[in-house]
MARDO-995507 format. One record per atom (N, C-alpha, C): residue number from 1; x negated, y, z negated; atom name. Coordinates in steps of 0.02 Angstrom, whole numbers, plus 50000, padded with zeros to 5 digits. Each point is the difference from the previous one (the first is absolute). Layout:
// residues N
   seq       u       v       w   atom
   NUM       X       Y       Z     CA
...
//
This chain:
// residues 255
   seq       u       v       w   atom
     1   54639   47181   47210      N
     1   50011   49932   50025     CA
     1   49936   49976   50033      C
     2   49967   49954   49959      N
     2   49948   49962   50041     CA
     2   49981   49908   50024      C
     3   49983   50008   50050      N
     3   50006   49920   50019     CA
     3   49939   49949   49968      C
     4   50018   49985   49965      N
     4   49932   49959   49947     CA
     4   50010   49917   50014      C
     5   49954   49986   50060      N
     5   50022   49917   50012     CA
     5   50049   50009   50017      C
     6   50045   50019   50040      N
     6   50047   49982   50059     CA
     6   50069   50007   49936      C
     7   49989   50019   49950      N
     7   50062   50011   49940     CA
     7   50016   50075   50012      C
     8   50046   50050   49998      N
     8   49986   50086   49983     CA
     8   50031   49991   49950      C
     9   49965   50043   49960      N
     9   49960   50033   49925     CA
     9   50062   50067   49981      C
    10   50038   49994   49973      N
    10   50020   50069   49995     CA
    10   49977   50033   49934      C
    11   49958   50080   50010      N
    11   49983   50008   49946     CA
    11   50053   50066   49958      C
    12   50005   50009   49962      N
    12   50058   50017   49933     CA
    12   49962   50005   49925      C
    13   50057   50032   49995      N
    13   49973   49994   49904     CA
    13   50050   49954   49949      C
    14   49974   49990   49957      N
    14   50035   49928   49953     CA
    14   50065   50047   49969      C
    15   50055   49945   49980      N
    15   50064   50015   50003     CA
    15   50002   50054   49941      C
    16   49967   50011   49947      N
    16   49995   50028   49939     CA
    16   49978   50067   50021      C
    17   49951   49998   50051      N
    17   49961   50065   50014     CA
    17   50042   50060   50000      C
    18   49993   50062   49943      N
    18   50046   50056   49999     CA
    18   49992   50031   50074      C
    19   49951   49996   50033      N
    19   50026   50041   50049     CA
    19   50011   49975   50066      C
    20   50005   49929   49976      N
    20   50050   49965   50067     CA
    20   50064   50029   50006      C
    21   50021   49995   50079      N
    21   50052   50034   50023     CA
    21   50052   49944   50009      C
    22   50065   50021   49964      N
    22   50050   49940   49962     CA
    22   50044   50008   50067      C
    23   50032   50054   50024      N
    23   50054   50001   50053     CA
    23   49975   50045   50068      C
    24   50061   49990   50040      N
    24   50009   50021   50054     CA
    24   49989   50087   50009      C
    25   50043   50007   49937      N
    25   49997   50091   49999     CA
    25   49930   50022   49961      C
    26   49970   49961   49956      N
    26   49940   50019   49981     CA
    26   49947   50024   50088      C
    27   49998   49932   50017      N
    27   49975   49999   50057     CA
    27   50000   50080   50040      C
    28   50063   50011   50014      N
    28   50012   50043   50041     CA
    28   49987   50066   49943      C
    29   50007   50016   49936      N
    29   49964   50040   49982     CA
    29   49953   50030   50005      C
    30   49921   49946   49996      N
    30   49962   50004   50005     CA
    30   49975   50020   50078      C
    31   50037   49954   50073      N
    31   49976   50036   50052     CA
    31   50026   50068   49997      C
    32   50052   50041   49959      N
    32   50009   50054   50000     CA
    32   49922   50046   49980      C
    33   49973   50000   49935      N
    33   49964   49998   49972     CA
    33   49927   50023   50035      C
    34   50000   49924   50033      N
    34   49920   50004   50020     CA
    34   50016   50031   50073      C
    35   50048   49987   50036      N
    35   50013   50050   50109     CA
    35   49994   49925   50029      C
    36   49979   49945   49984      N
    36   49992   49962   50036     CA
    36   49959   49942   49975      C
    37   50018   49944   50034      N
    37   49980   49928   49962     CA
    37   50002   49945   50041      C
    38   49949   49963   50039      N
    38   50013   49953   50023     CA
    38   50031   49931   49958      C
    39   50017   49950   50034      N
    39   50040   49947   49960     CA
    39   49963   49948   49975      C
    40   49958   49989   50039      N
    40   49953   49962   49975     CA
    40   49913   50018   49979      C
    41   49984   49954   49981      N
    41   49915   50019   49965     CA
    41   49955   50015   50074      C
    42   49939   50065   49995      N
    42   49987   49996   50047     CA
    42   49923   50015   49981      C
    43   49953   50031   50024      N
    43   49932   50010   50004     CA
    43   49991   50068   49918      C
    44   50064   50018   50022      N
    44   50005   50038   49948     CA
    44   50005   49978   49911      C
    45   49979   50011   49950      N
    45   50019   49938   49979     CA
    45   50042   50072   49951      C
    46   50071   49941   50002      N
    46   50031   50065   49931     CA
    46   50067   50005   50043      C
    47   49990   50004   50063      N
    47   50029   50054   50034     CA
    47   50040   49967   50047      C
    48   50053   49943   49956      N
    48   50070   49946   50032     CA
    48   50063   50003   49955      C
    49   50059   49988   50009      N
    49   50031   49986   49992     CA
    49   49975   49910   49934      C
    50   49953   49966   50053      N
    50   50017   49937   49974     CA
    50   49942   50000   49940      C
    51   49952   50057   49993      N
    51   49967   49989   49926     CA
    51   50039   50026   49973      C
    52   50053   50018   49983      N
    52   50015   50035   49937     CA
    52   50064   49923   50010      C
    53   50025   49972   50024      N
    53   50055   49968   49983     CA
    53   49974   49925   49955      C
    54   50066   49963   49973      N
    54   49986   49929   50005     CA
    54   49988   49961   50044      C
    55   49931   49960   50005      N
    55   49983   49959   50076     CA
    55   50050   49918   49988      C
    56   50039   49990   49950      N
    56   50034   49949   49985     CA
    56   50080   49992   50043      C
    57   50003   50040   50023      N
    57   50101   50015   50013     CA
    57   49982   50022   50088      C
    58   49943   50004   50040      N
    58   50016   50004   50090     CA
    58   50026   49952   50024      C
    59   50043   50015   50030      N
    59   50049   49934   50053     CA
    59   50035   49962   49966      C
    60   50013   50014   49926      N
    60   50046   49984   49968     CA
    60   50078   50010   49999      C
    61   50008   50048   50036      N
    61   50076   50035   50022     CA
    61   50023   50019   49946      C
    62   49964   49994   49928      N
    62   50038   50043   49951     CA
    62   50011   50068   50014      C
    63   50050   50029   50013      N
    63   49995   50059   50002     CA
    63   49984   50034   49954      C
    64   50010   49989   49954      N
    64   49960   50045   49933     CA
    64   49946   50026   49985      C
    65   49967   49954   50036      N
    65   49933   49984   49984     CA
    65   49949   49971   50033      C
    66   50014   49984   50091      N
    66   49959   49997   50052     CA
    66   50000   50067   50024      C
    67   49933   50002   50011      N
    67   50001   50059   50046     CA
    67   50006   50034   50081      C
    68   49993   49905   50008      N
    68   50023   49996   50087     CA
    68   50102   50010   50011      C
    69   50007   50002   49946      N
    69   50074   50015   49999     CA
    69   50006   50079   49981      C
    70   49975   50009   49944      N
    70   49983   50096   49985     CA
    70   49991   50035   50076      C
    71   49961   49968   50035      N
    71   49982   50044   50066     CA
    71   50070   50002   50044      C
    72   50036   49969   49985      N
    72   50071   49989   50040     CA
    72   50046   50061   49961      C
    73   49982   49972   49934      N
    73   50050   50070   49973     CA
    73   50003   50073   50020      C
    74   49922   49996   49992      N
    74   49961   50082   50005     CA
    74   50018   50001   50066      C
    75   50015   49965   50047      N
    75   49996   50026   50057     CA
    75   50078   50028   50019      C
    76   50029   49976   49976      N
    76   50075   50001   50000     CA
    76   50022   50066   49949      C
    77   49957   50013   49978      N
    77   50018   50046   49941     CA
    77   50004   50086   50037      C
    78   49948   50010   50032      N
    78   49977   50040   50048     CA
    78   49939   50057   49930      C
    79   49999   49984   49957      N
    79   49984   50040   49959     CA
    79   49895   50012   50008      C
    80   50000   49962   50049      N
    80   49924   50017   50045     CA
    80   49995   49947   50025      C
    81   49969   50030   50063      N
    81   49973   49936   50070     CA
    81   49978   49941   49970      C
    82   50009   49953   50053      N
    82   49987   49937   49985     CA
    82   49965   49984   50082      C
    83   49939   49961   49999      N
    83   50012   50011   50082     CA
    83   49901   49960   50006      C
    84   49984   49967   50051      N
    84   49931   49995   50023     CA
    84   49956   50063   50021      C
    85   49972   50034   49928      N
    85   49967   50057   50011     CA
    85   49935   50012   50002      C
    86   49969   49934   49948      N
    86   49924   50008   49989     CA
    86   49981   49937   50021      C
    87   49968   50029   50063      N
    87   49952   49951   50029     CA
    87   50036   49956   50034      C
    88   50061   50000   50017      N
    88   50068   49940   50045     CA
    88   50006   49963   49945      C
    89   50004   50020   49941      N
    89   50029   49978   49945     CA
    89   50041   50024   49951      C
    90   50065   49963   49971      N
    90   50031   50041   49958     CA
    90   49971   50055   49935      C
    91   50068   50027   49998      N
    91   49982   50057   49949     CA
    91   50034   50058   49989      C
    92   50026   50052   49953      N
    92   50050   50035   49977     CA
    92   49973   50070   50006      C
    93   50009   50039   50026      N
    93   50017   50074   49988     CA
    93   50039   50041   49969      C
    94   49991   50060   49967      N
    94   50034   50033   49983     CA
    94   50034   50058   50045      C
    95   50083   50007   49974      N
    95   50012   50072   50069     CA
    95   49971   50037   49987      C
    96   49942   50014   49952      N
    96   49985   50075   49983     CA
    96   49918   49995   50043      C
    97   49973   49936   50016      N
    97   49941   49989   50045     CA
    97   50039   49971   50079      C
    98   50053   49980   50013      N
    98   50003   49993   50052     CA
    98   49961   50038   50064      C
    99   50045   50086   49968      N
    99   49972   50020   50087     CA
    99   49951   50004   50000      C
   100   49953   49986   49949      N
   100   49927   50017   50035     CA
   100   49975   49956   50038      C
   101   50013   49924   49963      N
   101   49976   49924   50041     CA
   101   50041   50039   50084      C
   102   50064   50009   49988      N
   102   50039   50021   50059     CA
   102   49962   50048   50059      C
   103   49943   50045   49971      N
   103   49966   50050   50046     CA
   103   49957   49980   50017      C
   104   49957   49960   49958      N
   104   49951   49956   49984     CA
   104   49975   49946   50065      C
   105   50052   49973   49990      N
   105   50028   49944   50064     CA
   105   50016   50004   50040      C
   106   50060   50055   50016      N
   106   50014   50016   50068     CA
   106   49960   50056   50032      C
   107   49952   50017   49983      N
   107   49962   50073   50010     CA
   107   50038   50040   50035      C
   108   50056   50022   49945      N
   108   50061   50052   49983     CA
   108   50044   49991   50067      C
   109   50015   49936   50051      N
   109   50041   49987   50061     CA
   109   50061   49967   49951      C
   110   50043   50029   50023      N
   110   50063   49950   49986     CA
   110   50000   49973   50074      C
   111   50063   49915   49991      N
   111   49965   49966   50075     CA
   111   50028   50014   50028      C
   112   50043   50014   50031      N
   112   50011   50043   50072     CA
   112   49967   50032   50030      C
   113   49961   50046   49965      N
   113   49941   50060   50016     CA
   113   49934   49943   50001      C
   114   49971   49940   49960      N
   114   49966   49959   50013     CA
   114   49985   49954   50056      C
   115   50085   49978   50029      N
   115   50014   49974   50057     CA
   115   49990   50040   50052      C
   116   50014   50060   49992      N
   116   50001   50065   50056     CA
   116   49916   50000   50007      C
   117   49951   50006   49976      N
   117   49948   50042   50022     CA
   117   49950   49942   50001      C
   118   50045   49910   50004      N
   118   49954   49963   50020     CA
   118   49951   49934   49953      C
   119   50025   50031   49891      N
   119   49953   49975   49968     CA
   119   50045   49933   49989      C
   120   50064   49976   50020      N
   120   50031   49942   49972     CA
   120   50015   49956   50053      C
   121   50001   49916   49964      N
   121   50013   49982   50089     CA
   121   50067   49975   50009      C
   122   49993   49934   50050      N
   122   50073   50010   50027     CA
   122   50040   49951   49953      C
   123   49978   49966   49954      N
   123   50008   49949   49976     CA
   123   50040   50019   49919      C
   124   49936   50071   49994      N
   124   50035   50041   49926     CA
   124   50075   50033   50009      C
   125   49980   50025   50081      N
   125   50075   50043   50014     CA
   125   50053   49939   50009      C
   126   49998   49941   50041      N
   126   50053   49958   50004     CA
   126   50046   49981   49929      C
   127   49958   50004   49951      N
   127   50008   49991   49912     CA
   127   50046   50074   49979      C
   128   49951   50057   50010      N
   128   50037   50065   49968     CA
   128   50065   50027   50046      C
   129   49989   49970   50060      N
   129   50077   50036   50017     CA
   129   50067   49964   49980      C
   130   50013   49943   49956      N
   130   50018   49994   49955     CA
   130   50045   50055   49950      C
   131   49930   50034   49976      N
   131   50034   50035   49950     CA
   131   49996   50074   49990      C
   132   49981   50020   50072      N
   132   49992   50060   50033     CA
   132   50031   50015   50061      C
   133   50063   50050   49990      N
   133   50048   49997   50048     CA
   133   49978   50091   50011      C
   134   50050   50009   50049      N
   134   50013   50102   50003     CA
   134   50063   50011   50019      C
   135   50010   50040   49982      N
   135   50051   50052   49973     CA
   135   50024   50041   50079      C
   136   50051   50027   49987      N
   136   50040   50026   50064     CA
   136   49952   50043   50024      C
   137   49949   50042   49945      N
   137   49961   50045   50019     CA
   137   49927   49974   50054      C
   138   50007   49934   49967      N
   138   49925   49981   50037     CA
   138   49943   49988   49923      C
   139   50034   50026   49953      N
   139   49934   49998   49944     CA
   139   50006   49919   49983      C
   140   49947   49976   49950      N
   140   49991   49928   49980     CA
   140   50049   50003   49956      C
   141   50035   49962   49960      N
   141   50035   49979   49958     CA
   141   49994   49938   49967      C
   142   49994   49976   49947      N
   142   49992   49938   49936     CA
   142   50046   49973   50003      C
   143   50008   49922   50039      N
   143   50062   49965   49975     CA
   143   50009   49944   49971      C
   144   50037   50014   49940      N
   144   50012   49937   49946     CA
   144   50011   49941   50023      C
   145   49955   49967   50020      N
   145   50042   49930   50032     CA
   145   49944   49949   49958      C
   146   50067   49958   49980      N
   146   49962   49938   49945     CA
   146   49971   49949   50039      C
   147   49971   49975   50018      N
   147   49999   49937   50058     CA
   147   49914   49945   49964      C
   148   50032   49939   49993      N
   148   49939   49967   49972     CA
   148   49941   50001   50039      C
   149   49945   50001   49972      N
   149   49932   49994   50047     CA
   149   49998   49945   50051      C
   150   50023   49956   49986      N
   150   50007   49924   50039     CA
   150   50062   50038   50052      C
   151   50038   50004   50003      N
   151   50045   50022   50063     CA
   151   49983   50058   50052      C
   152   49958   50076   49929      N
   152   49968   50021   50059     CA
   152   49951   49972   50033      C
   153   49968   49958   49982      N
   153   49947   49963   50047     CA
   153   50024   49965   50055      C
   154   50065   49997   50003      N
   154   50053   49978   50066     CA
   154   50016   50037   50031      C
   155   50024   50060   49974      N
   155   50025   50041   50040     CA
   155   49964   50052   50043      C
   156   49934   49999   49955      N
   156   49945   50061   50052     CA
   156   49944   49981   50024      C
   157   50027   49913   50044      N
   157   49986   49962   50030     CA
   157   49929   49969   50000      C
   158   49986   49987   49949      N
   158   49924   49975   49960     CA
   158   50021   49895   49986      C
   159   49954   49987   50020      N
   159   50019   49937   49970     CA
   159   49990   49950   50079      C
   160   50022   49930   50013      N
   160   49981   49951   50053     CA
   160   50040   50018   50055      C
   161   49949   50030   50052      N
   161   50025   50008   50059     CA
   161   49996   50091   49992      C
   162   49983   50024   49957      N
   162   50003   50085   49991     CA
   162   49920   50014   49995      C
   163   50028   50075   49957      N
   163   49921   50021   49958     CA
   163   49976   49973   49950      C
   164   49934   49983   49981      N
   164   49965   49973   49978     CA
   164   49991   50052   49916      C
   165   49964   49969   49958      N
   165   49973   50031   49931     CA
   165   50034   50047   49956      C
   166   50071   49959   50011      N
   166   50069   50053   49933     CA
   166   49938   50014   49945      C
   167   49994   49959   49968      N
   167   49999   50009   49944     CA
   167   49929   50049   49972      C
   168   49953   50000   50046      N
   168   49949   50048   50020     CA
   168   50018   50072   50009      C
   169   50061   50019   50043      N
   169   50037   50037   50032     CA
   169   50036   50013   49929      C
   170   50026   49992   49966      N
   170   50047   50001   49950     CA
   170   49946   50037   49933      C
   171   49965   49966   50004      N
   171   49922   50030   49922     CA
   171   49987   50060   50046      C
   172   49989   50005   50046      N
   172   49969   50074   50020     CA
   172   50041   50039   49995      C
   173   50062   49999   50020      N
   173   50062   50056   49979     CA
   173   49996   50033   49933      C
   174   49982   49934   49949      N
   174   49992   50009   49945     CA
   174   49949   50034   49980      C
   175   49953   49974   50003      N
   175   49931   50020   50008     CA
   175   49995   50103   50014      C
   176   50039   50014   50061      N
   176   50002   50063   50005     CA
   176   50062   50045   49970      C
   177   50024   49945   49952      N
   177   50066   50042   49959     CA
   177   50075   50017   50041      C
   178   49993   49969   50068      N
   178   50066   50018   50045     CA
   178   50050   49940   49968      C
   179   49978   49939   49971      N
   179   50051   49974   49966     CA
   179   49987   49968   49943      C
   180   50054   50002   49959      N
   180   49974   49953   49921     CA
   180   50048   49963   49998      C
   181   49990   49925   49942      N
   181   50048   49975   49983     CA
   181   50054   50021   49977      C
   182   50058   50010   49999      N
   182   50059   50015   49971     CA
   182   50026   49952   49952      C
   183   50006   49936   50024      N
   183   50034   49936   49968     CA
   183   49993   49942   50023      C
   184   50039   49978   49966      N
   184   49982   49924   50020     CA
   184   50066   49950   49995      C
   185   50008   49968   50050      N
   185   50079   49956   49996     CA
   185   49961   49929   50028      C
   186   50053   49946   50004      N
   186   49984   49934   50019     CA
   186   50065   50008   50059      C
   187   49980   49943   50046      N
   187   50041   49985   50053     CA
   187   50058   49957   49992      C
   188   50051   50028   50065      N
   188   50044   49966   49956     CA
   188   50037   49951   50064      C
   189   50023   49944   49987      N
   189   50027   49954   50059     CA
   189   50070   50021   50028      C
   190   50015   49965   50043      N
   190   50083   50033   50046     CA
   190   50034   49984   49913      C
   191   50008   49973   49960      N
   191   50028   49995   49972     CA
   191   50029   50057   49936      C
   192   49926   50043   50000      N
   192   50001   50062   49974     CA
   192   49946   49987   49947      C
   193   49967   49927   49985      N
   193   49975   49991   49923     CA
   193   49913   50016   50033      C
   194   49982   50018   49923      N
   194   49933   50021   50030     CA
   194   49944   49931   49986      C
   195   49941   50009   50021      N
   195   49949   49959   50001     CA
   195   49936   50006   50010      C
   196   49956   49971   49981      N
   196   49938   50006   50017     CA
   196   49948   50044   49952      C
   197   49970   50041   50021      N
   197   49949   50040   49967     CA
   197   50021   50075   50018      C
   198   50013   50030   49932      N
   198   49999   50095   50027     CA
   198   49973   50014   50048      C
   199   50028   50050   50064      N
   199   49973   50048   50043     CA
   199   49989   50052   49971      C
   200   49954   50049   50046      N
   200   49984   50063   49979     CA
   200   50069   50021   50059      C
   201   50007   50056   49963      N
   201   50044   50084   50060     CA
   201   49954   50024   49975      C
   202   49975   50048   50070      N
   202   49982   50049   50010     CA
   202   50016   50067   50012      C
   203   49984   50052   49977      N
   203   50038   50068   50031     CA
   203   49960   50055   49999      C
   204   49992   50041   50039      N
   204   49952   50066   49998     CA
   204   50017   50042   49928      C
   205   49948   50006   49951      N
   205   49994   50040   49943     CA
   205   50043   50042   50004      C
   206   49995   50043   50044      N
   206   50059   50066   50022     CA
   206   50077   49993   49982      C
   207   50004   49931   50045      N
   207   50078   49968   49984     CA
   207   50024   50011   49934      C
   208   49942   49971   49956      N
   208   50030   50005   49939     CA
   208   49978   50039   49930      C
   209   49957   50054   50024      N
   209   49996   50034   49954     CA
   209   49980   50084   50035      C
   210   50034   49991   50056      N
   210   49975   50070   50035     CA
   210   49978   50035   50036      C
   211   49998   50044   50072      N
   211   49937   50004   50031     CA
   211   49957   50036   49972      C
   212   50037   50070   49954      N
   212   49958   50039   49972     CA
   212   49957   49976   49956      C
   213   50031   49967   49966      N
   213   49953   49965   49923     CA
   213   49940   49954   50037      C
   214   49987   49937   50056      N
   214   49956   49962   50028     CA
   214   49948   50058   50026      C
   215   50007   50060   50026      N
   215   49966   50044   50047     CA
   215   50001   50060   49962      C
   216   49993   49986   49946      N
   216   49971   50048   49938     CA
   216   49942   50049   50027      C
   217   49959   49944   49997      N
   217   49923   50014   50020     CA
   217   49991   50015   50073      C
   218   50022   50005   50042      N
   218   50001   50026   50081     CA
   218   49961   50065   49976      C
   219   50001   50042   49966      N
   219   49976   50046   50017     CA
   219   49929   50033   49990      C
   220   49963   49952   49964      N
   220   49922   49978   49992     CA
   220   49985   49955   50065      C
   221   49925   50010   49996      N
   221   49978   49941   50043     CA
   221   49994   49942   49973      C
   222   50011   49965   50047      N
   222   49996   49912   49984     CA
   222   49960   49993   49956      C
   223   49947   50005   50018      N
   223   49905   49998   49967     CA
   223   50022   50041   49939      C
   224   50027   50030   49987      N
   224   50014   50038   49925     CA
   224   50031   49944   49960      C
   225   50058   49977   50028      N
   225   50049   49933   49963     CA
   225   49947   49934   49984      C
   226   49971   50007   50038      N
   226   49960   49944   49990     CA
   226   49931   50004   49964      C
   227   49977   50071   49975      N
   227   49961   49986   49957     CA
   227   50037   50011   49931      C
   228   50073   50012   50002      N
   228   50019   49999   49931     CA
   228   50023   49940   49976      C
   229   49999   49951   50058      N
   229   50010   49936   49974     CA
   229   49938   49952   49970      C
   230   49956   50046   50042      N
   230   49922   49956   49977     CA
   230   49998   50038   49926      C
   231   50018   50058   49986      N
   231   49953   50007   49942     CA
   231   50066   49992   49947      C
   232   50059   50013   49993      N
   232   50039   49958   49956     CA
   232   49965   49927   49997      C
   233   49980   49947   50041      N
   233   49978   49937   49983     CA
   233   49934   50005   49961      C
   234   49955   50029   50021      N
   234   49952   50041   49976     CA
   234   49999   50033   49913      C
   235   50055   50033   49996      N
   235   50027   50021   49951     CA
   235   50024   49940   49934      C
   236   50051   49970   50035      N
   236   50022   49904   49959     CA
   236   49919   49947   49964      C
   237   49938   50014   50057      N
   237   49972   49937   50033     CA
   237   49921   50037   49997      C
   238   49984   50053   49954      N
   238   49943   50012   50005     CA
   238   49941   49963   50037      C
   239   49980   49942   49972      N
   239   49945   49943   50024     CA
   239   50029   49959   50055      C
   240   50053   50032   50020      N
   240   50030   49948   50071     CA
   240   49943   50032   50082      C
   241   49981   49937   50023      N
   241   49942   50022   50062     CA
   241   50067   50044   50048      C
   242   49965   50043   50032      N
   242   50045   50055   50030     CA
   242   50015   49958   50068      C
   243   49952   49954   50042      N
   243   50029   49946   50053     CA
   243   50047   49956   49986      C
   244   50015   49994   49937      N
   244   50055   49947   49967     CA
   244   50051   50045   50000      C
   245   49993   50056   49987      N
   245   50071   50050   49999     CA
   245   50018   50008   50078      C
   246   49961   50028   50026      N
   246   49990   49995   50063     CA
   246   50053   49958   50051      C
   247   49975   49915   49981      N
   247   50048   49968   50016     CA
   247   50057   49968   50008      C
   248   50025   50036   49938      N
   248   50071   49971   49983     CA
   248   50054   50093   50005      C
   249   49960   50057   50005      N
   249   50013   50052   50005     CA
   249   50015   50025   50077      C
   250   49954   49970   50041      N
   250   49993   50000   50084     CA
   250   49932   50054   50013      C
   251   49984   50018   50057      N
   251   49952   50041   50022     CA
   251   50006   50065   50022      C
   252   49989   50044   49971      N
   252   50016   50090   50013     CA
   252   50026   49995   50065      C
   253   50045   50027   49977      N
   253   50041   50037   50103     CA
   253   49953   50036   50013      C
   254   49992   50021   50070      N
   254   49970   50003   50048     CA
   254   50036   50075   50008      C
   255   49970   50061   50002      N
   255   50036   50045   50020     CA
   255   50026   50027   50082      C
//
């Protein structure tokens, strides 16, 4: 996607092109495939969601055949992350690359233990205790709770007269893999009917596909996960500049 004269450009391949990507499940094939895919065009060139699609059908609401609607599916599907990963921008993972982005990112803290020793602030925890409860024992526990992004932004008191920068606060969660999109619903009036523009739900990865499976990779170092993400891209992206990977990949954990 580029801004050419105040118009954006979406770039794609022509409708004929054999190896344009026709559906939703192709889509999600392919992030199977490659571990990971941002959604849109980036420094990288090759390496979106939106070159391989038709640039004719965005914001079209076809579901068939927009892909700003595909991202709703896939996300709902659970069949790999959906979530602001590269660079505070969307983009799809696979469960089989999750935990590493997951070790990668959290430099191997799940957040409780993140909150505990000081690296998260008060603004992330007001958000995750949400969906991080404990157990009679005292241990953390994952809880399924559906709640639109717009209401939690009410409820964990962000917004006029509260805390400041949800939606800042909300990409970094993401950003460090403690939450991904789940789905997406529209709001709905006392009357029960819905309206407006899809919300995102949010829910900790764990919720819905595991703790074991997200924290795969716990048992390498961070800095290990994260150079297997550089050189899989590396691997895709031969002639891709390694600061361009860099930035949509994040910056080596810190041991």
């Amino acid at each position: 996607m580029a801004n050419e004269g105040g118009t954006w450009i979406m770039r794609g391949l022509g409708w004929n092109d054999p190896y344009r990507i026709r559906t939703w499940q192709e889509l999600v094939s392919w992030v199977k495939e490659v571990g990971f895919l941002p959604l849109f065009a980036n420094e990288i060139e090759g390496f979106s969601a939106e070159e391989h699609v038709s640039p004719d059908y965005w914001w079209t609401g076809d579901r068939d055949q927009d892909p700003w609607e595909w991202r709703e599916i896939i996300a709902a599907s659970h069949e790999v992350a959906y979530g602001k990963f590269f660079d505070k921008k969307a983009g799809f993972i696979s469960i089989e690359w999750l935990p590493y982005f997951a070790n990668s990112r959290r430099s191997g803290y799940d957040f409780d233990s993140r909150w505990e020793d000081g690296h998260a602030t008060r603004r992330e925890k007001k958000i995750m205790d949400f969906f991080i409860g404990q157990d009679e024992d005292g241990d953390s526990v994952f809880k399924d709770i559906h709640i639109l992004s717009t209401d939690l932004k009410k409820q964990a008191g962000f917004g006029k007269g509260g805390e400041k920068n949800y939606p800042g606060v909300i990409t970094q969660l993401q950003m460090e893999t403690y939450l991904v999109i789940s789905d997406f619903h529209r709001r709905e009036n006392k009357r029960g009917e819905e309206y407006g523009m899809p919300v995102s739900i949010l829910l900790p990865p764990e919720t819905i596909w595991g703790y074991e499976a997200v924290t795969a990779a716990y048992e390498e170092k961070p800095a290990e996960s994260w150079q297997r993400l550089i050189n899989r891209v590396e691997e895709l992206y031969p002639d891709a500049d390694r600061q361009d990977i860099i930035r949509l990949i994040g910056k080596e954990p810190e041991e």
